[in-house]
N, C-alpha and C positions, 0 to 999 in steps of 0.2 A: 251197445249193439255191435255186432261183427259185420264185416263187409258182406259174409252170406246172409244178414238177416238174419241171426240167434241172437234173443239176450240170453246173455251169464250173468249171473248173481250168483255171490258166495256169503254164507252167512252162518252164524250161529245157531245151532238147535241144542235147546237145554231142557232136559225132562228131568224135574225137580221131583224128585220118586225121594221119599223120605229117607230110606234105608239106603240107596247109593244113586245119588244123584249122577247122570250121565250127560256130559258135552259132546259134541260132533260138531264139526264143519262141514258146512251142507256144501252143495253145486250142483246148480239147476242148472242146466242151459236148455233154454224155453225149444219150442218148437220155432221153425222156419214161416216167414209169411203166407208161403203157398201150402200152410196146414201139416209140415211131416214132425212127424213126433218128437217130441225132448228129451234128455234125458236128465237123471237123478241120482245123485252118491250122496250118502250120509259118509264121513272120513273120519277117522279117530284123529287126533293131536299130530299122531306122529308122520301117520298118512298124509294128514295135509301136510306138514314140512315139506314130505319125500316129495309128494308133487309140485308143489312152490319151488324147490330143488330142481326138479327136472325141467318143469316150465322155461326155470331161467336159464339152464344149462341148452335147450332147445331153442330159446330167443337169441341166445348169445351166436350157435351155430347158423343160424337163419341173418342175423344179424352181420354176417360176413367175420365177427369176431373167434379171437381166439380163446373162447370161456371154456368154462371147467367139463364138458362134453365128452365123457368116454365113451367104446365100442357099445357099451351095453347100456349107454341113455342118450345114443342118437338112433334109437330102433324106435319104431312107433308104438311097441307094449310096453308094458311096465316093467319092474326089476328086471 
């Protein structure tokens, strides 16, 4: 549970489809106690890395440290 009141859960979704079976890394982060909506990503392989990458590069900045944080993943979007 986050200090605003969302869980995250990350988790595996696997659709066993005969002919090419497909992995994702899911990320739910639930709605807020006071009812506002959640949100949802299904992530390829690589996606999640780059995120787990950015995550830590943004904890490390937050963090007062000197981590791996360049101009273009201490902005709030993505790539």
């Amino acid at each position: 549970m986050t200090t605003c009141g969302r869980q995250v859960a990350v988790k595996r979704l696997l659709l066993a489809i005969p002919e090419r079976p497909i992995s994702r890394v899911t990320l739910d982060v639930g709605p807020v106690v006071r009812g506002e909506p959640g949100l949802w990503a299904s992530l390829t392989v690589d996606e999640a890395r780059d995120l787990a990458r950015r995550l830590l590069a943004q904890a490390a900045l937050a963090d007062g440290g000197t981590g791996p944080g360049t101009p273009a993943e201490q902005g709030v979007a993505g790539k």
